[in-house]
mmCIF file of the N, C-alpha and C atoms, coordinates in Angstrom:
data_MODEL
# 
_entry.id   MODEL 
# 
loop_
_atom_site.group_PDB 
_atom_site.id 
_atom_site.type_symbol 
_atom_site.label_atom_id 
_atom_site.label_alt_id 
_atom_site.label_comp_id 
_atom_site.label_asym_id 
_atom_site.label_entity_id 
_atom_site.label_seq_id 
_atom_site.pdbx_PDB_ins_code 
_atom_site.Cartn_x 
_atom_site.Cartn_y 
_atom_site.Cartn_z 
_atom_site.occupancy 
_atom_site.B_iso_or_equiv 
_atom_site.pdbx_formal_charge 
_atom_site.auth_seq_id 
_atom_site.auth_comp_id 
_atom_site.auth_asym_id 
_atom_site.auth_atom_id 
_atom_site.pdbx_PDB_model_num 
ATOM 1   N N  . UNK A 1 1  ? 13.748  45.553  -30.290 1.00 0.00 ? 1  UNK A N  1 
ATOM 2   C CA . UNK A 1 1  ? 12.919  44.356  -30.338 1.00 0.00 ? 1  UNK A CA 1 
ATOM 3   C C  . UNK A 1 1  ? 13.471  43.308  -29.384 1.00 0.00 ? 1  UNK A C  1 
ATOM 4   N N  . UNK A 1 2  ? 12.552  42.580  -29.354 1.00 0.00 ? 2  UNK A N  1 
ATOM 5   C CA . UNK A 1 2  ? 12.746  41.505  -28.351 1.00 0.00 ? 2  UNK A CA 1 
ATOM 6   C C  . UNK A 1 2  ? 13.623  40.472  -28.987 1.00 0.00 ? 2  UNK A C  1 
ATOM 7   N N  . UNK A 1 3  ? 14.674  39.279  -27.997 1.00 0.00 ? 3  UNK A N  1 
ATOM 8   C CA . UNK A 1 3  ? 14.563  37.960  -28.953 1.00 0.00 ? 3  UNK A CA 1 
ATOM 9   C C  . UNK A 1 3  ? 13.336  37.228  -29.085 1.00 0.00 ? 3  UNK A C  1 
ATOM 10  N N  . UNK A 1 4  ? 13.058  36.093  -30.195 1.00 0.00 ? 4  UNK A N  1 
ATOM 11  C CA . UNK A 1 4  ? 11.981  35.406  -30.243 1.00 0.00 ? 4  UNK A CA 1 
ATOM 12  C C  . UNK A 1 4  ? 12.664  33.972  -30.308 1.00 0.00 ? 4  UNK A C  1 
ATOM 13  N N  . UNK A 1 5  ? 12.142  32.947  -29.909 1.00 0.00 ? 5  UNK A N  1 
ATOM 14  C CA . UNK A 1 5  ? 12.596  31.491  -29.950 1.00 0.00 ? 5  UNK A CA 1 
ATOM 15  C C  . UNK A 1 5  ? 12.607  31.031  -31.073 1.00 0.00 ? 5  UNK A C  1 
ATOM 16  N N  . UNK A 1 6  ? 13.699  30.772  -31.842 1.00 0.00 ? 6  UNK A N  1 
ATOM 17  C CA . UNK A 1 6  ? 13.947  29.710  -32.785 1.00 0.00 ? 6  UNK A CA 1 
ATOM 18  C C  . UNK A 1 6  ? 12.955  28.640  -32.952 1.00 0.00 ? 6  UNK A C  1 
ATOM 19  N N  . UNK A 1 7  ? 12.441  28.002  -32.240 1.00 0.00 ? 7  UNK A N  1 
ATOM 20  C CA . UNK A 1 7  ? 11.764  27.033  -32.660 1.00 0.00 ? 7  UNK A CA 1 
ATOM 21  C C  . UNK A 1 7  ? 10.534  26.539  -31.538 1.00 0.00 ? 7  UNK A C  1 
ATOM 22  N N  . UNK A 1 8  ? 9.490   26.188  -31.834 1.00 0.00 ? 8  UNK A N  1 
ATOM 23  C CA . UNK A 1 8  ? 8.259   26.331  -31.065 1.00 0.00 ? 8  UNK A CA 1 
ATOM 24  C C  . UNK A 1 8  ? 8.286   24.901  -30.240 1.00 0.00 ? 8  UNK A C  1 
ATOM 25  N N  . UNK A 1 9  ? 7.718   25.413  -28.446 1.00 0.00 ? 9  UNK A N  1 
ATOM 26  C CA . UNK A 1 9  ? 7.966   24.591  -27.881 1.00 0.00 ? 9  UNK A CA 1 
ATOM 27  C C  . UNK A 1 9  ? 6.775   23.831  -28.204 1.00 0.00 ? 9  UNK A C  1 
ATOM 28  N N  . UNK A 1 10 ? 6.836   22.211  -27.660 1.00 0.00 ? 10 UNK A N  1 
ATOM 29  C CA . UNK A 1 10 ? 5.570   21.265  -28.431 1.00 0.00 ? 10 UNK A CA 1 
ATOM 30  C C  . UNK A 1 10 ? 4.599   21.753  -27.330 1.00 0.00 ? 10 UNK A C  1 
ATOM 31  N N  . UNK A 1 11 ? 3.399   21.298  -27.508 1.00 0.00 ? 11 UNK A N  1 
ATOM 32  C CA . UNK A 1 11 ? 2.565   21.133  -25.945 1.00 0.00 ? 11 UNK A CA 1 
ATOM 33  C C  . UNK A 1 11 ? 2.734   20.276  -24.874 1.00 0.00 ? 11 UNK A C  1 
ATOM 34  N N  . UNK A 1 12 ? 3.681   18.980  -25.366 1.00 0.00 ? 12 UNK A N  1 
ATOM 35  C CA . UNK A 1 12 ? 3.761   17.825  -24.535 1.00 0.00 ? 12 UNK A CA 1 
ATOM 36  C C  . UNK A 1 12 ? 5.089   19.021  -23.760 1.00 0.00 ? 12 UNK A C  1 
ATOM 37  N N  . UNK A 1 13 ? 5.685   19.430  -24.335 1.00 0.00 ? 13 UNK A N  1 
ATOM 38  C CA . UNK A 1 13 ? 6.570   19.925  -23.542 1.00 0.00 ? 13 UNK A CA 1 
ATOM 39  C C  . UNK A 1 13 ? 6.518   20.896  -22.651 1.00 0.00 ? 13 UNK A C  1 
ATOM 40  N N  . UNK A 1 14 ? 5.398   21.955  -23.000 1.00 0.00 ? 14 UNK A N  1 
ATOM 41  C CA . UNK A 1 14 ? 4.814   22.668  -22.043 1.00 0.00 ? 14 UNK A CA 1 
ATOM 42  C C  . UNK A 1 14 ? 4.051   22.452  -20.730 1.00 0.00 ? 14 UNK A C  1 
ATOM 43  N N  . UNK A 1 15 ? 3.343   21.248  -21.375 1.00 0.00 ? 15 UNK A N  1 
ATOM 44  C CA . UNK A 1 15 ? 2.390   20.660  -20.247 1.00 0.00 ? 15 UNK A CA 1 
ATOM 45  C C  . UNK A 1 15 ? 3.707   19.662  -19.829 1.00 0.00 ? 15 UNK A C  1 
ATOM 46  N N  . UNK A 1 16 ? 4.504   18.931  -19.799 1.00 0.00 ? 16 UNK A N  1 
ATOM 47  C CA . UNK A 1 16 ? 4.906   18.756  -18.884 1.00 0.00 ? 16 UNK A CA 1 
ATOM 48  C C  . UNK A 1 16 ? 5.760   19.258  -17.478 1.00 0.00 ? 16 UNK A C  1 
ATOM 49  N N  . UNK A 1 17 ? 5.860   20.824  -17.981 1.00 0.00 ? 17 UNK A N  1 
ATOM 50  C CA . UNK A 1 17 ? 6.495   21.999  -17.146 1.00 0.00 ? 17 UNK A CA 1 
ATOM 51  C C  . UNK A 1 17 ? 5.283   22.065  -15.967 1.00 0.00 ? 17 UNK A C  1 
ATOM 52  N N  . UNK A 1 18 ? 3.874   22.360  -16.628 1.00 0.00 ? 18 UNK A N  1 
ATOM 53  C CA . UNK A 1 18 ? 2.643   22.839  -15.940 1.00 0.00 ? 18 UNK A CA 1 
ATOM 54  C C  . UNK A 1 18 ? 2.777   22.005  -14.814 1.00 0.00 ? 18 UNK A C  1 
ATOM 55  N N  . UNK A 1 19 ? 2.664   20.339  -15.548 1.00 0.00 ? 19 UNK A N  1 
ATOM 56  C CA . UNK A 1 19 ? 2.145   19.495  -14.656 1.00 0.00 ? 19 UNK A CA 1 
ATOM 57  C C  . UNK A 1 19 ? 3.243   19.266  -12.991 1.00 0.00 ? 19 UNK A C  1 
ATOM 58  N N  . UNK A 1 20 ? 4.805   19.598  -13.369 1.00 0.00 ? 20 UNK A N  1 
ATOM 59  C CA . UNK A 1 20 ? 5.531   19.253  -12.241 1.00 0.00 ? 20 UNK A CA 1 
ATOM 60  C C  . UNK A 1 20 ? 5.074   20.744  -11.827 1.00 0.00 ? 20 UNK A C  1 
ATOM 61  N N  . UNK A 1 21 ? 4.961   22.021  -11.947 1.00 0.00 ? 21 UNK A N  1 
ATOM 62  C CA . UNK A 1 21 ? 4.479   23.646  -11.526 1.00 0.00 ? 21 UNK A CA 1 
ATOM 63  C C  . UNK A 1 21 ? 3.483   23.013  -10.442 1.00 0.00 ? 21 UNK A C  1 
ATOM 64  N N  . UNK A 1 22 ? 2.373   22.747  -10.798 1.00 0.00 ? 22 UNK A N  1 
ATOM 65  C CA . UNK A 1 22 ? 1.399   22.591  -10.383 1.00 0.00 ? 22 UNK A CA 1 
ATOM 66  C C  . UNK A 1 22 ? 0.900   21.228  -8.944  1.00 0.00 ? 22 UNK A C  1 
ATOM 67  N N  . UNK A 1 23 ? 2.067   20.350  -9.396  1.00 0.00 ? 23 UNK A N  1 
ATOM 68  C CA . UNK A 1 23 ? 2.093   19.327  -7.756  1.00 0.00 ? 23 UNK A CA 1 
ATOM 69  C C  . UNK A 1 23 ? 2.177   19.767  -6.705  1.00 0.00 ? 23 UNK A C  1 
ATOM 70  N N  . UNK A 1 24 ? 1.454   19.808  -5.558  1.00 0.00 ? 24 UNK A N  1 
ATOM 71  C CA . UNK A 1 24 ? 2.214   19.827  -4.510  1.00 0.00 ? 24 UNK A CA 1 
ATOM 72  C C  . UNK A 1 24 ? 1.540   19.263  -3.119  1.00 0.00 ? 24 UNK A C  1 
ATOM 73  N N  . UNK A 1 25 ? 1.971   18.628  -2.282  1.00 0.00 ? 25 UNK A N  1 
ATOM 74  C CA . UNK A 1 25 ? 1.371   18.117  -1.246  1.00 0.00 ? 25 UNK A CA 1 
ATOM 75  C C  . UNK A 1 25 ? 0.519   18.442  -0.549  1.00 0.00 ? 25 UNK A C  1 
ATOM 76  N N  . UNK A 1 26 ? -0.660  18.057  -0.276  1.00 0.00 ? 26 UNK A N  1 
ATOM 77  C CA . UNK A 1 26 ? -1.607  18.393  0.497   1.00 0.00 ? 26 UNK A CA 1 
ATOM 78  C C  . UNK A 1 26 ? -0.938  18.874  2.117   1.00 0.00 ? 26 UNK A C  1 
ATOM 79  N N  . UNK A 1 27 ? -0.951  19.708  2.876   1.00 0.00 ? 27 UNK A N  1 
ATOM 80  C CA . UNK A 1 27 ? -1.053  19.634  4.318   1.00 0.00 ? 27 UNK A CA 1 
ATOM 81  C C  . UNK A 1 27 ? -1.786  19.154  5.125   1.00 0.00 ? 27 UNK A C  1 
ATOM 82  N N  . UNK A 1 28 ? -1.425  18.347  5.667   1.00 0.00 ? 28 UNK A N  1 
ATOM 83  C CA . UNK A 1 28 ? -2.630  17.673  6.449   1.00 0.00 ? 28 UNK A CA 1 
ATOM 84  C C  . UNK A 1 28 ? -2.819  17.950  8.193   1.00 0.00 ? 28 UNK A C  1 
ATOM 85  N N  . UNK A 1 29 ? -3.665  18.634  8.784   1.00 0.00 ? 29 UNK A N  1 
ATOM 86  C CA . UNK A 1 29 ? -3.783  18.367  10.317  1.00 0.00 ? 29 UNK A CA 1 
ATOM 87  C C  . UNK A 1 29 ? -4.194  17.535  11.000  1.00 0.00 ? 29 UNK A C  1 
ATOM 88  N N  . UNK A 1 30 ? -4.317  17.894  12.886  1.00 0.00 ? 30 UNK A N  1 
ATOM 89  C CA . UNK A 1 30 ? -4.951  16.902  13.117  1.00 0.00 ? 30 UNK A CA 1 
ATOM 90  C C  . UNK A 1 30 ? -6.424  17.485  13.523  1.00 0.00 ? 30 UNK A C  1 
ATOM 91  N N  . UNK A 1 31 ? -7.362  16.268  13.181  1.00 0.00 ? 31 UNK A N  1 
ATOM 92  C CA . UNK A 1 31 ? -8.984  16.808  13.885  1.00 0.00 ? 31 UNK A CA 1 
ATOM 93  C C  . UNK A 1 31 ? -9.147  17.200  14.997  1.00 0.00 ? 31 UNK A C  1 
ATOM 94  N N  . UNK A 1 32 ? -9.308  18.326  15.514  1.00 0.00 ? 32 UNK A N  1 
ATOM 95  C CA . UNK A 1 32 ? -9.836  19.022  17.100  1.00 0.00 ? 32 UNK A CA 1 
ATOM 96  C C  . UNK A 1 32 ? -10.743 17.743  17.584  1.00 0.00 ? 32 UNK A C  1 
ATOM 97  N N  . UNK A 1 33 ? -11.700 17.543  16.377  1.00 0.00 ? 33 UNK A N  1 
ATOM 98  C CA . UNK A 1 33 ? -12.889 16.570  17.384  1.00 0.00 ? 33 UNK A CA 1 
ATOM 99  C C  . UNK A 1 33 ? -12.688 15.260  17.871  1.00 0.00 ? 33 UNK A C  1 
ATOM 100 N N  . UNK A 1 34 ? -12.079 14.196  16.092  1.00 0.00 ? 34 UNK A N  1 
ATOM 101 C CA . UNK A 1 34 ? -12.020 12.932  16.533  1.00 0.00 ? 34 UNK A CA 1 
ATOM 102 C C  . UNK A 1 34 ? -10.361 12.415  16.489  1.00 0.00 ? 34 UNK A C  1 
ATOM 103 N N  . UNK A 1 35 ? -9.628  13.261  16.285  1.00 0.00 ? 35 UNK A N  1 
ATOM 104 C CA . UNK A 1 35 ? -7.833  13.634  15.939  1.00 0.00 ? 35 UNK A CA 1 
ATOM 105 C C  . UNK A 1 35 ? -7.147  12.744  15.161  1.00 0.00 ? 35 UNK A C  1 
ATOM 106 N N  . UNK A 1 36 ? -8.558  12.372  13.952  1.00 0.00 ? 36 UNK A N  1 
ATOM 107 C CA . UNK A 1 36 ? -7.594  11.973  12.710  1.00 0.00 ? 36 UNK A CA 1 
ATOM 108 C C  . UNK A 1 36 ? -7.141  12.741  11.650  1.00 0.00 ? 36 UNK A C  1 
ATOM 109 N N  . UNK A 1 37 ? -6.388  12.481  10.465  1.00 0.00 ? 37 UNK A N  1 
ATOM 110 C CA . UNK A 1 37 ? -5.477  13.518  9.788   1.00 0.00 ? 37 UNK A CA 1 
ATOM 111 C C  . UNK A 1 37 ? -6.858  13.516  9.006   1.00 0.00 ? 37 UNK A C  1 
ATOM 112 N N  . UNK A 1 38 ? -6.632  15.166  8.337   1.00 0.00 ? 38 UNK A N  1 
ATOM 113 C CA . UNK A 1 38 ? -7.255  16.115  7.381   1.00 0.00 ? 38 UNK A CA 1 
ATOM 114 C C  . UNK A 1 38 ? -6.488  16.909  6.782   1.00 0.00 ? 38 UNK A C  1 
ATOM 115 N N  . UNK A 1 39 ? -7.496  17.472  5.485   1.00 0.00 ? 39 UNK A N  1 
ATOM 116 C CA . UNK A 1 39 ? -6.779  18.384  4.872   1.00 0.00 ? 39 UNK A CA 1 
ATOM 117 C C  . UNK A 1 39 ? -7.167  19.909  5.719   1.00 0.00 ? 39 UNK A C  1 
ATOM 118 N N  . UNK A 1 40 ? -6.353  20.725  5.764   1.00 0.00 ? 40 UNK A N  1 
ATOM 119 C CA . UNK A 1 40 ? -6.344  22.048  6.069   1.00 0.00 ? 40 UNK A CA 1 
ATOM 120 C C  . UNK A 1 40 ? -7.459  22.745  5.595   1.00 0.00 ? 40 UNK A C  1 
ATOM 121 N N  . UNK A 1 41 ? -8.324  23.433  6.177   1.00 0.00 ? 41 UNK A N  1 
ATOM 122 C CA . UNK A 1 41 ? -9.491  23.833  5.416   1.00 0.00 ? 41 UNK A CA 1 
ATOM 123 C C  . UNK A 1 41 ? -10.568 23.313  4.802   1.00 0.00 ? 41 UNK A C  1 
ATOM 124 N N  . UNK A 1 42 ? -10.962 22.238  5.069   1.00 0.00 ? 42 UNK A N  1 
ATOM 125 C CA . UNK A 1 42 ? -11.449 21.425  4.708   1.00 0.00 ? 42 UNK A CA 1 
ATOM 126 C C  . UNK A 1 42 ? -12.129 20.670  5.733   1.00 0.00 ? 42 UNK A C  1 
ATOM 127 N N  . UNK A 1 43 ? -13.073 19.924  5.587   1.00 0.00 ? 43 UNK A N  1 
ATOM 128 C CA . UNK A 1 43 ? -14.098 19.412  6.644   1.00 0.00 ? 43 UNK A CA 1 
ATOM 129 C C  . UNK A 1 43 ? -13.844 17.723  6.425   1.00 0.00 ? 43 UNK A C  1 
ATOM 130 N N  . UNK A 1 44 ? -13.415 17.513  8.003   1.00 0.00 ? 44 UNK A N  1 
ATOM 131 C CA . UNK A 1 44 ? -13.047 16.027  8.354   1.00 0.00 ? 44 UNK A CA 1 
ATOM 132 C C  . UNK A 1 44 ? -13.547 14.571  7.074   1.00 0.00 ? 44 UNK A C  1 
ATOM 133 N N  . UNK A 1 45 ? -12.863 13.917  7.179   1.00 0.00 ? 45 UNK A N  1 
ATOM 134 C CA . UNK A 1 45 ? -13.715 12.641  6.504   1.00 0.00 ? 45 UNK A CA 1 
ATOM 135 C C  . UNK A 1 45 ? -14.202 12.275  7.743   1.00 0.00 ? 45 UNK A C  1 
ATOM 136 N N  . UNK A 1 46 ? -13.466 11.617  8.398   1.00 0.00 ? 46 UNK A N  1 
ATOM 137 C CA . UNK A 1 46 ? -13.966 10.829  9.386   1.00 0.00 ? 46 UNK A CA 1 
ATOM 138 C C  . UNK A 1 46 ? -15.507 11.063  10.192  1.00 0.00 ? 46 UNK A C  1 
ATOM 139 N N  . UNK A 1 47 ? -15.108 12.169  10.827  1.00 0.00 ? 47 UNK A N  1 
ATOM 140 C CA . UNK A 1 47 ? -16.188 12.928  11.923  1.00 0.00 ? 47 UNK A CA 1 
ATOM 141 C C  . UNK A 1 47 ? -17.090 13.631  11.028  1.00 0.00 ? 47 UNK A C  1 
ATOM 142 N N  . UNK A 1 48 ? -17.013 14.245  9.881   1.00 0.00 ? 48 UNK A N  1 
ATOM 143 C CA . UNK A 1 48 ? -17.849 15.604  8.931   1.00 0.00 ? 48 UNK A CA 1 
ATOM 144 C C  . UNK A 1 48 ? -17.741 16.859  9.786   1.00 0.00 ? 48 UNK A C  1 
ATOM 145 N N  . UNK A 1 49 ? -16.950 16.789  10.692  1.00 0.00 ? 49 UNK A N  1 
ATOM 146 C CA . UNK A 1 49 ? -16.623 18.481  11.053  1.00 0.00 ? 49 UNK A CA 1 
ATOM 147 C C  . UNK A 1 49 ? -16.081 19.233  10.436  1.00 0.00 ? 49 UNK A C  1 
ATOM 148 N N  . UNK A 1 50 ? -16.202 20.704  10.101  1.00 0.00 ? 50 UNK A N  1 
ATOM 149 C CA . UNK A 1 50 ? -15.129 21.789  10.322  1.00 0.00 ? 50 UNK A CA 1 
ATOM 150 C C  . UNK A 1 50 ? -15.176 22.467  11.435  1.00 0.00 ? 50 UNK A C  1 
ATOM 151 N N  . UNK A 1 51 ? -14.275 22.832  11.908  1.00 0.00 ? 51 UNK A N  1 
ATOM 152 C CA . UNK A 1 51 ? -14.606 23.713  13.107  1.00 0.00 ? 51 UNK A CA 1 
ATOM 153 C C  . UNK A 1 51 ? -15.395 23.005  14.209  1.00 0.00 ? 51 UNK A C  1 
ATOM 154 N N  . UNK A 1 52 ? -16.307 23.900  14.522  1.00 0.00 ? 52 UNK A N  1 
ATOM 155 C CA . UNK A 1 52 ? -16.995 23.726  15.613  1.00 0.00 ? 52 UNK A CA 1 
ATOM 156 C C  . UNK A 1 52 ? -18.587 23.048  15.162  1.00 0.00 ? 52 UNK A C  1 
ATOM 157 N N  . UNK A 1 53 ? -18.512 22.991  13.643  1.00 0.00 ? 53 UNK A N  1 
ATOM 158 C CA . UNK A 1 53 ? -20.121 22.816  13.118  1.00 0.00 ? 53 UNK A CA 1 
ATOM 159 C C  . UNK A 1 53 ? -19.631 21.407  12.214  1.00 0.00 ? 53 UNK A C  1 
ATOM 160 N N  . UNK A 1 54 ? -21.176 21.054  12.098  1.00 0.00 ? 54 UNK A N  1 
ATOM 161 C CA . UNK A 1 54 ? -21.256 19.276  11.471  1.00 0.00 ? 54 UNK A CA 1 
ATOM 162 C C  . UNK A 1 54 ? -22.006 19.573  10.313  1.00 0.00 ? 54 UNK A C  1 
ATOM 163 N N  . UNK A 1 55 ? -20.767 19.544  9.187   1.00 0.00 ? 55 UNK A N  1 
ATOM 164 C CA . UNK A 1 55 ? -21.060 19.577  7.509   1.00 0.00 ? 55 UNK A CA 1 
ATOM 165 C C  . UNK A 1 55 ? -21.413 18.491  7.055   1.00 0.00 ? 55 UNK A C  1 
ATOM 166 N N  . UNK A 1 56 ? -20.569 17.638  7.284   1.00 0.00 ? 56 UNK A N  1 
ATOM 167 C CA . UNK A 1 56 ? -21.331 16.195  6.722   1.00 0.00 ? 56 UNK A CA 1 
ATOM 168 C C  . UNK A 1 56 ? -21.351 14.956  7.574   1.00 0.00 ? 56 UNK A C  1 
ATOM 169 N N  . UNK A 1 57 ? -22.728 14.655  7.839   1.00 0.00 ? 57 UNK A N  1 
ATOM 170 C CA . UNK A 1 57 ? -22.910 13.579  8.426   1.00 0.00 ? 57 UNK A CA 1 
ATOM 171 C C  . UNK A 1 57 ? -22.210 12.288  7.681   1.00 0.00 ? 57 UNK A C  1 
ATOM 172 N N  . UNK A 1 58 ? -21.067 11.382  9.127   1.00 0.00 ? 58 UNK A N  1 
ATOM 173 C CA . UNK A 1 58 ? -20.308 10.378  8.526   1.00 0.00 ? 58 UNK A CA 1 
ATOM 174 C C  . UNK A 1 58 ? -21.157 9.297   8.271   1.00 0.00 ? 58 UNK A C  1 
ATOM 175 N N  . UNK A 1 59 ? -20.332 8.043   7.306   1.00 0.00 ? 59 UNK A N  1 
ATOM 176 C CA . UNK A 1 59 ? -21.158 6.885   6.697   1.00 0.00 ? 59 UNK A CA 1 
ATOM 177 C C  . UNK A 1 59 ? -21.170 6.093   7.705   1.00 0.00 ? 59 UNK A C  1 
ATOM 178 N N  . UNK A 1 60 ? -22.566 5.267   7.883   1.00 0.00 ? 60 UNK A N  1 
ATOM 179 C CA . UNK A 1 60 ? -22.783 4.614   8.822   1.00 0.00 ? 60 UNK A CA 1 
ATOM 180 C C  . UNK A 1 60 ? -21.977 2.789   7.816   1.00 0.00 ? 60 UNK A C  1 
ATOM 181 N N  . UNK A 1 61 ? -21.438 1.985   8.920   1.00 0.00 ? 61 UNK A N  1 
ATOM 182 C CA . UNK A 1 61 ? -21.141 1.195   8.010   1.00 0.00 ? 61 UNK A CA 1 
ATOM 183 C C  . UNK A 1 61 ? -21.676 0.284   7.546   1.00 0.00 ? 61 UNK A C  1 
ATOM 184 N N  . UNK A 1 62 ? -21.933 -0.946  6.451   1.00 0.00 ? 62 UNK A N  1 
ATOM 185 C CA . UNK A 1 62 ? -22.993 -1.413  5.794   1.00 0.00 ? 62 UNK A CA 1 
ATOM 186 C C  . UNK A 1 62 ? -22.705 -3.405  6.721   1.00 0.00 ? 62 UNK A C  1 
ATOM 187 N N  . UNK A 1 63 ? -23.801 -3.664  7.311   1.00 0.00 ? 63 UNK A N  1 
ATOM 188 C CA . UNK A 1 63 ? -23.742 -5.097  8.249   1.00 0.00 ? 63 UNK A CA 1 
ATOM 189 C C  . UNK A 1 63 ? -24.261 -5.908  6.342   1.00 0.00 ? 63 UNK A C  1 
ATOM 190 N N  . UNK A 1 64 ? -22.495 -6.763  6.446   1.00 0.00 ? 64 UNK A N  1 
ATOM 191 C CA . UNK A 1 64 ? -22.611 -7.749  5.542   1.00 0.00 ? 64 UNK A CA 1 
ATOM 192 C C  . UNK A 1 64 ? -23.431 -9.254  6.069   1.00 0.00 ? 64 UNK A C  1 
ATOM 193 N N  . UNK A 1 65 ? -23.876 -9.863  5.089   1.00 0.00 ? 65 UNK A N  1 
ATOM 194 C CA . UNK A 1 65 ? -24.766 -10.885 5.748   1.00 0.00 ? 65 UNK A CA 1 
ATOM 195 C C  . UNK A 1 65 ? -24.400 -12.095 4.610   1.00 0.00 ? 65 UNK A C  1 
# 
């Protein structure tokens, strides 16, 4: 047989294992098109590129008055 643990871990204590497991920094590149930072795989904020194609058209900005 196996050992078994004496005493049961809480959930706060588990989930706080998960939660540091589970961090980790985004990578960020630079844009081919307009060469601001992005995430890897992922389609520009700035420009709405990936690649070579236009996923999302960017926000035009709003004239305060």
């Amino acid at each position: 047989m196996t050992p078994l643990p004496k005493r049961r871990h809480s959930t706060r204590r588990g989930g706080k294992r998960e939660a540091a497991i589970s961090k980790s920094i985004p990578i960020l590149q630079k844009c081919p098109k307009c060469g601001s930072a992005k995430i890897s795989h992922q389609a520009c904020r700035n420009c709405g590129y990936y690649g070579d194609i236009q996923i999302i058209l960017p926000k035009k900005p709003k004239d305060k008055k």
